[in-house]
PyMOL commands that place a pseudoatom at each C-alpha (Angstrom):
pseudoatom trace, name=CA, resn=UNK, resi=1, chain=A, elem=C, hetatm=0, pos=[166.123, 245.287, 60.888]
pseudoatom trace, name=CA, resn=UNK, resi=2, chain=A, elem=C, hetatm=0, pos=[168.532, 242.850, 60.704]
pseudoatom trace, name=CA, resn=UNK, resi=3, chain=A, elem=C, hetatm=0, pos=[168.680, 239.336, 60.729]
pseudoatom trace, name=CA, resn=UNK, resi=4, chain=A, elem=C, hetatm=0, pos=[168.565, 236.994, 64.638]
pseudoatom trace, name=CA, resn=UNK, resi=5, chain=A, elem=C, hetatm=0, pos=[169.640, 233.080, 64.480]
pseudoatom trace, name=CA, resn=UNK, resi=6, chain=A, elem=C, hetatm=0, pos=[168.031, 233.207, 68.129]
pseudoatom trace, name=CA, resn=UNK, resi=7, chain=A, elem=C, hetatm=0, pos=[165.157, 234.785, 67.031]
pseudoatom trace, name=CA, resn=UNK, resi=8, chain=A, elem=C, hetatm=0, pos=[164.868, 232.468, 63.986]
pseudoatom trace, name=CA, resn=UNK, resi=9, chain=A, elem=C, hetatm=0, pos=[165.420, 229.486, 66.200]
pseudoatom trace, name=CA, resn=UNK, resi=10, chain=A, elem=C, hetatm=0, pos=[162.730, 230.734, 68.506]
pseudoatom trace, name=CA, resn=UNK, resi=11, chain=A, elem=C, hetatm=0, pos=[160.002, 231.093, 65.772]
pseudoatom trace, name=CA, resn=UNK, resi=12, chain=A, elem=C, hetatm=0, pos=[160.787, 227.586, 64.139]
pseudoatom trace, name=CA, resn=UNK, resi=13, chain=A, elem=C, hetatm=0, pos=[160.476, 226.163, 67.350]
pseudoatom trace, name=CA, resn=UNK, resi=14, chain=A, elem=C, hetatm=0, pos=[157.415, 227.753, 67.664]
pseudoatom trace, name=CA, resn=UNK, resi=15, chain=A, elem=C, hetatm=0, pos=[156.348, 226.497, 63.972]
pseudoatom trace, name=CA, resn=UNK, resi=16, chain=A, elem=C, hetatm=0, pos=[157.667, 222.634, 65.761]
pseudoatom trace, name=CA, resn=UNK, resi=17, chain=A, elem=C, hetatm=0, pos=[161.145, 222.534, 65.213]
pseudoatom trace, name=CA, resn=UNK, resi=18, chain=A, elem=C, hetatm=0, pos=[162.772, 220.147, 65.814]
pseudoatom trace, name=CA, resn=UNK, resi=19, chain=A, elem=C, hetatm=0, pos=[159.910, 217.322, 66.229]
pseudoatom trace, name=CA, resn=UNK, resi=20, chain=A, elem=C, hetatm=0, pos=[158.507, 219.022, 62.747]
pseudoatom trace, name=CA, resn=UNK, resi=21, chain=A, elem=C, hetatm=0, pos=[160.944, 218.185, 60.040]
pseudoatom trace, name=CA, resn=UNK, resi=22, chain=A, elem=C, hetatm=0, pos=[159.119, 220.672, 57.720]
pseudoatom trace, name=CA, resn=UNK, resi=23, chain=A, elem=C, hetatm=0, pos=[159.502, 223.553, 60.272]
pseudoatom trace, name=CA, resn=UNK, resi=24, chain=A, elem=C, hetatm=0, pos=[163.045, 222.437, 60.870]
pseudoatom trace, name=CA, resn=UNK, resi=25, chain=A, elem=C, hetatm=0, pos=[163.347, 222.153, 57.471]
pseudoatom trace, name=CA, resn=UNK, resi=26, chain=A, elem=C, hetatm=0, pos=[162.723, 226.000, 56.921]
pseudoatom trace, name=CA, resn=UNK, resi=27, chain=A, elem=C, hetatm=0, pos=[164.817, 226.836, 59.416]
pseudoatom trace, name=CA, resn=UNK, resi=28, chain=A, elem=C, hetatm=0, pos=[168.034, 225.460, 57.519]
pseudoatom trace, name=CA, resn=UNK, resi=29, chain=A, elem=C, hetatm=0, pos=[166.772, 227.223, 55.261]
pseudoatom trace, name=CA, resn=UNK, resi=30, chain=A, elem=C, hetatm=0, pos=[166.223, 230.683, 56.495]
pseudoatom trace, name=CA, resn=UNK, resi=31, chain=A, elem=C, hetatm=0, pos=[169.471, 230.146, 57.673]
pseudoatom trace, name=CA, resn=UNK, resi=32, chain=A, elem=C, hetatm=0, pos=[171.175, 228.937, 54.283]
pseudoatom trace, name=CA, resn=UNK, resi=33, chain=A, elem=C, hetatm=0, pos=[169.599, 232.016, 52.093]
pseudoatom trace, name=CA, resn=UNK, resi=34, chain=A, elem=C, hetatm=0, pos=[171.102, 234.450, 55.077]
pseudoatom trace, name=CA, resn=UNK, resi=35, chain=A, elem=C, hetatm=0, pos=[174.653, 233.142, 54.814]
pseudoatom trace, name=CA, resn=UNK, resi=36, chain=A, elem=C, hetatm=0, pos=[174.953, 233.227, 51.269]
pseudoatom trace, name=CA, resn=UNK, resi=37, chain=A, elem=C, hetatm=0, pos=[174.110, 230.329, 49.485]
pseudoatom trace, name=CA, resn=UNK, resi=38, chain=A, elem=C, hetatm=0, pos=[175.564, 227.351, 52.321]
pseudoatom trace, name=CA, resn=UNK, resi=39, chain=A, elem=C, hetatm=0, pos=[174.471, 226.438, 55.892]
pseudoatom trace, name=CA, resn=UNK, resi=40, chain=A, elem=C, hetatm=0, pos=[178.177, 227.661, 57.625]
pseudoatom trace, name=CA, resn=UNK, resi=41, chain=A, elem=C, hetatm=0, pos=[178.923, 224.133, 60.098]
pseudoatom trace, name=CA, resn=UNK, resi=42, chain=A, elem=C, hetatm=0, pos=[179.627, 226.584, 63.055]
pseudoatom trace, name=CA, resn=UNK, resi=43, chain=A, elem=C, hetatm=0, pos=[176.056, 227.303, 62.945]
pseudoatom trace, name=CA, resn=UNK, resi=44, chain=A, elem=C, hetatm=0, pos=[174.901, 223.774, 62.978]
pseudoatom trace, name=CA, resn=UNK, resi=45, chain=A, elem=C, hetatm=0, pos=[176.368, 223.986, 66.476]
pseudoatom trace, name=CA, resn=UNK, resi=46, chain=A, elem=C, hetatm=0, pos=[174.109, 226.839, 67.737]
pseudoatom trace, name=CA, resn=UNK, resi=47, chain=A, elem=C, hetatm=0, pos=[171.190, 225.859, 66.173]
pseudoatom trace, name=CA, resn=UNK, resi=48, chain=A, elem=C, hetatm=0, pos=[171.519, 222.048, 67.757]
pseudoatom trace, name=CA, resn=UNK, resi=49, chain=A, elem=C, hetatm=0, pos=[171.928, 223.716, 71.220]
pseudoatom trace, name=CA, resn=UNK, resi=50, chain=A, elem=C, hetatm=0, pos=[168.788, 226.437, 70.705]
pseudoatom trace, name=CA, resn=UNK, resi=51, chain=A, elem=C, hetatm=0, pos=[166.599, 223.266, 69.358]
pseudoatom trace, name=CA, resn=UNK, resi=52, chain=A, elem=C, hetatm=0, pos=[167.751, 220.469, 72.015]
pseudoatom trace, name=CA, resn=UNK, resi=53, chain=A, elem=C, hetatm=0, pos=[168.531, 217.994, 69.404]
pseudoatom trace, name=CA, resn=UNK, resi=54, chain=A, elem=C, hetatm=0, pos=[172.031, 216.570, 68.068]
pseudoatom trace, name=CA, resn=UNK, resi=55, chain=A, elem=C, hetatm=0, pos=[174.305, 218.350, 65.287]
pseudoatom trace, name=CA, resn=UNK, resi=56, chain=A, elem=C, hetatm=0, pos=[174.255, 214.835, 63.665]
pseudoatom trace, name=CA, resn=UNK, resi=57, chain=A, elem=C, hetatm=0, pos=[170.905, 214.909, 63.469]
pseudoatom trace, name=CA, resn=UNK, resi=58, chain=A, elem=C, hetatm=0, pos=[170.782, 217.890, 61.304]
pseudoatom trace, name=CA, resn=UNK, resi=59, chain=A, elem=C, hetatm=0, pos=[173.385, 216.656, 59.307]
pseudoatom trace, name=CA, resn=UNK, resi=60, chain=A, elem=C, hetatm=0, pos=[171.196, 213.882, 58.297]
pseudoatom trace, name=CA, resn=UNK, resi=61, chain=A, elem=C, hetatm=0, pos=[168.697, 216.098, 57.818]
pseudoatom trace, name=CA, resn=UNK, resi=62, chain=A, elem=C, hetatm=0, pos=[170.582, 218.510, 55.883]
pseudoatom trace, name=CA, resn=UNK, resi=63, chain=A, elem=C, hetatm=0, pos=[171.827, 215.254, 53.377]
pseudoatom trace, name=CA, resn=UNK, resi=64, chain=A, elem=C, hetatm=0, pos=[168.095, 214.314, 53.015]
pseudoatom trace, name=CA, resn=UNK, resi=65, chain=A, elem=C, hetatm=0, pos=[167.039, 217.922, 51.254]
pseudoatom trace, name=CA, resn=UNK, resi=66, chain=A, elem=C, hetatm=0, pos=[169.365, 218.460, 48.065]
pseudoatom trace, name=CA, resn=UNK, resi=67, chain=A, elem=C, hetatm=0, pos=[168.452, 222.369, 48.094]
pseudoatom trace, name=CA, resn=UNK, resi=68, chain=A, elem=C, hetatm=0, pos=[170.232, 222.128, 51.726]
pseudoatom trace, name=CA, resn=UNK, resi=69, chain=A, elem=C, hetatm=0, pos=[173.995, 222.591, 51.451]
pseudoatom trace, name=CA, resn=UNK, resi=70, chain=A, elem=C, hetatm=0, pos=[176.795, 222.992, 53.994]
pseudoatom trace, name=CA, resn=UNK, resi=71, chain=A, elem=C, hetatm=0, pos=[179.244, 225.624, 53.412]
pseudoatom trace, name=CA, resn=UNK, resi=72, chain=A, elem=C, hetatm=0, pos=[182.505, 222.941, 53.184]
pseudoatom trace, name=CA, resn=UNK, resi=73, chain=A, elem=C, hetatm=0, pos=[179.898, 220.337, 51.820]
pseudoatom trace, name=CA, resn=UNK, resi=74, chain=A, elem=C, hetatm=0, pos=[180.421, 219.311, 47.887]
pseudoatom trace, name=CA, resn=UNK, resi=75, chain=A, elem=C, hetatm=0, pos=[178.594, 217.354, 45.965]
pseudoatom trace, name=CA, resn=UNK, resi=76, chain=A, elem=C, hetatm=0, pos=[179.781, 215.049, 42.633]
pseudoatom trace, name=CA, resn=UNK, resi=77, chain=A, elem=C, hetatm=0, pos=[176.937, 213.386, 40.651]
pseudoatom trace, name=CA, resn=UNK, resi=78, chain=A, elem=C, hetatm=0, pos=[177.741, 211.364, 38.251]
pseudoatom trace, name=CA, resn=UNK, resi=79, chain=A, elem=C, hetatm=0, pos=[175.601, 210.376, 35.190]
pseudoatom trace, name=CA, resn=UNK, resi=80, chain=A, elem=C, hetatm=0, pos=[174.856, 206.181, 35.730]
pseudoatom trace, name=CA, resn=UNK, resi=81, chain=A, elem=C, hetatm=0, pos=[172.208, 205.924, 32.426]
pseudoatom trace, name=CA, resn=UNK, resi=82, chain=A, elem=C, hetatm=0, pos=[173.344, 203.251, 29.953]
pseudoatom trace, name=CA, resn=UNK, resi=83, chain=A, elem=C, hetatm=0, pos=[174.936, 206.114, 27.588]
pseudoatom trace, name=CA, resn=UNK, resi=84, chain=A, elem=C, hetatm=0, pos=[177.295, 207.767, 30.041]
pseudoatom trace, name=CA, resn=UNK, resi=85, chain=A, elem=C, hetatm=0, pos=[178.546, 204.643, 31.794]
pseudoatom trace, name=CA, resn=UNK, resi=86, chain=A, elem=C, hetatm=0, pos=[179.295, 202.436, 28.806]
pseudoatom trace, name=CA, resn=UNK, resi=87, chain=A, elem=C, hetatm=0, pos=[181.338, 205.563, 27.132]
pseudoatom trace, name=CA, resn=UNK, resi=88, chain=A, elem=C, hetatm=0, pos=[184.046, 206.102, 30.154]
pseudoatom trace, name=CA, resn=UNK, resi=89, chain=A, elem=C, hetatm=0, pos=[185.076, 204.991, 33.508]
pseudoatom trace, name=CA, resn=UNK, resi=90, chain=A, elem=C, hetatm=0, pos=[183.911, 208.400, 34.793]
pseudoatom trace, name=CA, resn=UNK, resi=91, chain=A, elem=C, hetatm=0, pos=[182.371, 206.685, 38.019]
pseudoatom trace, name=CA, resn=UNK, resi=92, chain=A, elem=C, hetatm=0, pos=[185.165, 204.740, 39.026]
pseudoatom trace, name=CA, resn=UNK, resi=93, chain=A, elem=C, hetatm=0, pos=[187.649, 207.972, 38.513]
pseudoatom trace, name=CA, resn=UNK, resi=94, chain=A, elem=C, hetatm=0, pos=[184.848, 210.073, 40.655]
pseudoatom trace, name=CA, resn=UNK, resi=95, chain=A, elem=C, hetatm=0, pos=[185.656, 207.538, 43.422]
pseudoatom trace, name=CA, resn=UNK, resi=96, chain=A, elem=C, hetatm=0, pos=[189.148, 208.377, 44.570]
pseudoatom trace, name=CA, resn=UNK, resi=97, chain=A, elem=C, hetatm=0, pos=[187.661, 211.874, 45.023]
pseudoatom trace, name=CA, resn=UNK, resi=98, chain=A, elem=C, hetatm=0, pos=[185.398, 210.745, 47.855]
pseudoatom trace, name=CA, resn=UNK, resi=99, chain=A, elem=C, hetatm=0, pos=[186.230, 212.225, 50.957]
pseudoatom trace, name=CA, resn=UNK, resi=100, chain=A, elem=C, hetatm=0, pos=[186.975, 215.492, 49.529]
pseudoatom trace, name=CA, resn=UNK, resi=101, chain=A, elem=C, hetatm=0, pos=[183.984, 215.178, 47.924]
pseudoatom trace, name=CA, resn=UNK, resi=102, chain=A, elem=C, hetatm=0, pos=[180.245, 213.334, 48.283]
pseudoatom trace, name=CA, resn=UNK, resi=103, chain=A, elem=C, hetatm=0, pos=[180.208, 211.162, 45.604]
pseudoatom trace, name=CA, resn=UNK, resi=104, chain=A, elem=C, hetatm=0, pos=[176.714, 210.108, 44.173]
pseudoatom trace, name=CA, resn=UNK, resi=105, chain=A, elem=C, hetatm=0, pos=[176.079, 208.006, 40.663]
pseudoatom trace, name=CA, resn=UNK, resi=106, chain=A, elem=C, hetatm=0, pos=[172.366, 209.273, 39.686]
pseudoatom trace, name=CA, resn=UNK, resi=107, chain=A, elem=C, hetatm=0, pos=[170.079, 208.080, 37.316]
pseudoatom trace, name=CA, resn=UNK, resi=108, chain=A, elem=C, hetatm=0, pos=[170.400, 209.213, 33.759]
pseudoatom trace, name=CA, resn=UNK, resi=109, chain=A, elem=C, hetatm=0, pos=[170.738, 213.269, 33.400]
pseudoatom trace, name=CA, resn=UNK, resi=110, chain=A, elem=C, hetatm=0, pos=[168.743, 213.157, 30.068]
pseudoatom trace, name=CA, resn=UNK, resi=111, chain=A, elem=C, hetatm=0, pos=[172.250, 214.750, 28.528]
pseudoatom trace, name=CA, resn=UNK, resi=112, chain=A, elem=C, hetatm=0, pos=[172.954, 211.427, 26.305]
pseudoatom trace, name=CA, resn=UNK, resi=113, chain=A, elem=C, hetatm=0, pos=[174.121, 213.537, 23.472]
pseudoatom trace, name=CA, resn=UNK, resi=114, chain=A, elem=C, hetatm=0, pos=[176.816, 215.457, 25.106]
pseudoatom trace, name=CA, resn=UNK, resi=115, chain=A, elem=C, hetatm=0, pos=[178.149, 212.888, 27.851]
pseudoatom trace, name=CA, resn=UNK, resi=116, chain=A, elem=C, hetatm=0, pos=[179.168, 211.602, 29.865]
pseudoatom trace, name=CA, resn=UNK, resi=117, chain=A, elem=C, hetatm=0, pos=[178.041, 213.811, 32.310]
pseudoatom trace, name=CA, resn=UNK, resi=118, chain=A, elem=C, hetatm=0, pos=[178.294, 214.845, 35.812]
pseudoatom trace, name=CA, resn=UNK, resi=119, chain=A, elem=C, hetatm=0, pos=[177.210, 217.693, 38.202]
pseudoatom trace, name=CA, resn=UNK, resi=120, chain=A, elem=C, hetatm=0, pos=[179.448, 219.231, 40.639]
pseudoatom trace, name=CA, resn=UNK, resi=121, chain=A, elem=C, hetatm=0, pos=[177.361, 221.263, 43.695]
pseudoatom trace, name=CA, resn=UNK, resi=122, chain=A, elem=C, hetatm=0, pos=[174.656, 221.745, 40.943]
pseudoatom trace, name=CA, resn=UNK, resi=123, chain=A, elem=C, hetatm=0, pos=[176.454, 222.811, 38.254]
pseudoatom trace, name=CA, resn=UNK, resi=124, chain=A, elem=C, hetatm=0, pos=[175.870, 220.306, 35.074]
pseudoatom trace, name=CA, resn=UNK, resi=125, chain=A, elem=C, hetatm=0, pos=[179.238, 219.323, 33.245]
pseudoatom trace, name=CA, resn=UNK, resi=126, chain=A, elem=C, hetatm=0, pos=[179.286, 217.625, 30.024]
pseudoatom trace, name=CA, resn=UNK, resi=127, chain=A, elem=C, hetatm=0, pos=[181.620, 215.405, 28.030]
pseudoatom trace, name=CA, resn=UNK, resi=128, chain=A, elem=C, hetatm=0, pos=[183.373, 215.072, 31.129]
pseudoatom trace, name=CA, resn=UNK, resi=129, chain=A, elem=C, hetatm=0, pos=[186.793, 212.666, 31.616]
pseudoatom trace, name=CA, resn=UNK, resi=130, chain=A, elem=C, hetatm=0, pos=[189.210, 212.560, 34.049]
pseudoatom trace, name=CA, resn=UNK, resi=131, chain=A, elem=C, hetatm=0, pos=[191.253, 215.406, 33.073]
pseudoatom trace, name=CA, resn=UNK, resi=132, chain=A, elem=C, hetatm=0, pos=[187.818, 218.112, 33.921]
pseudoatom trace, name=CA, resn=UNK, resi=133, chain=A, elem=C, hetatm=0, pos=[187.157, 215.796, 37.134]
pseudoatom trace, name=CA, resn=UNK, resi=134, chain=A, elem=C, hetatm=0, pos=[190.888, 216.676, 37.938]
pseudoatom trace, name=CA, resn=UNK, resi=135, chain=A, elem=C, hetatm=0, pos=[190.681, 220.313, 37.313]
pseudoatom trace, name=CA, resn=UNK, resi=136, chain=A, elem=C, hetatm=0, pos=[187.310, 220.853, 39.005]
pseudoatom trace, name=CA, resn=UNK, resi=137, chain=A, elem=C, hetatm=0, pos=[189.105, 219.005, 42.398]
pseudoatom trace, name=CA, resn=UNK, resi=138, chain=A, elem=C, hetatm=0, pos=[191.693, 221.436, 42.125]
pseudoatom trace, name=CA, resn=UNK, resi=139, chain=A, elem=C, hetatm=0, pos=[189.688, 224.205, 41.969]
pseudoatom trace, name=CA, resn=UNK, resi=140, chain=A, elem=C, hetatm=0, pos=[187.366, 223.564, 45.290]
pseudoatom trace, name=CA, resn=UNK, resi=141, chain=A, elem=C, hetatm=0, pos=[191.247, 223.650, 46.832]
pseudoatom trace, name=CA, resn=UNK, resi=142, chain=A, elem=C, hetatm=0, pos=[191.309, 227.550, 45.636]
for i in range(1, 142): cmd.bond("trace and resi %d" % i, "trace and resi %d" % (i + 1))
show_as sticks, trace
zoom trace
């Protein structure tokens, strides 16, 4: 048996979805672990319609929930703890990358030794400088 967005739209909105944010919640999910990993944004589309509620609304919803991800959607954390910011200007650098990228500065990645740090869609990066925030941009273009 294969896999139904309608169907899984149906249930969830059975389960309270979208009024439930748990339910709806789920549903991202379901929908995320079925496509691989990311929540494709031509989906967001059909889901919004099959739910009666906005496409920005699940955006928001989607930003909310850091194990929710959209297909075209990256992520760059950057260490802020005392260690990591007072050794580099990684933050500032991270900046002219937003756009392409979310940019978020997060509390201290309890990677002192090895900084500074950052985290591209999950992935943990250490003794990072402008040269590896370079490369990593260049490769989300591939």
């Amino acid at each position: 048996m294969s896999w139904d967005l309608k169907e899984a739209i149906e249930y969830y909105r059975r389960q309270g979805a979208p009024g439930d944010q748990n339910a709806l919640r789920n549903l991202l999910a379901e929908i995320q672990q079925e496509s691989g990993g990311a929540i494709p944004k031509h989906l967001l589309g059909a889901v919004a319609a099959g739910l009666g509620t906005k496409e920005s609304f699940l955006n928001a919803l989607i930003r909310r929930f850091p194990s929710l991800r959209l297909a075209d959607h990256h992520v760059l954390e950057v260490c802020a703890g005392p260690n990591c910011s007072r050794r580099g200007e990684l933050a500032r650098l991270a900046e002219q990358y937003r756009g392409r990228v979310e940019v978020k500065l997060v509390p201290c990645m309890r990677q002192c030794g090895k900084g500074p740090n950052l985290r591209l869609d999950g992935k943990l990066y250490n003794a990072a400088d402008g040269q590896l925030l370079a490369r990593l941009m260049d490769e989300l273009d591939k």
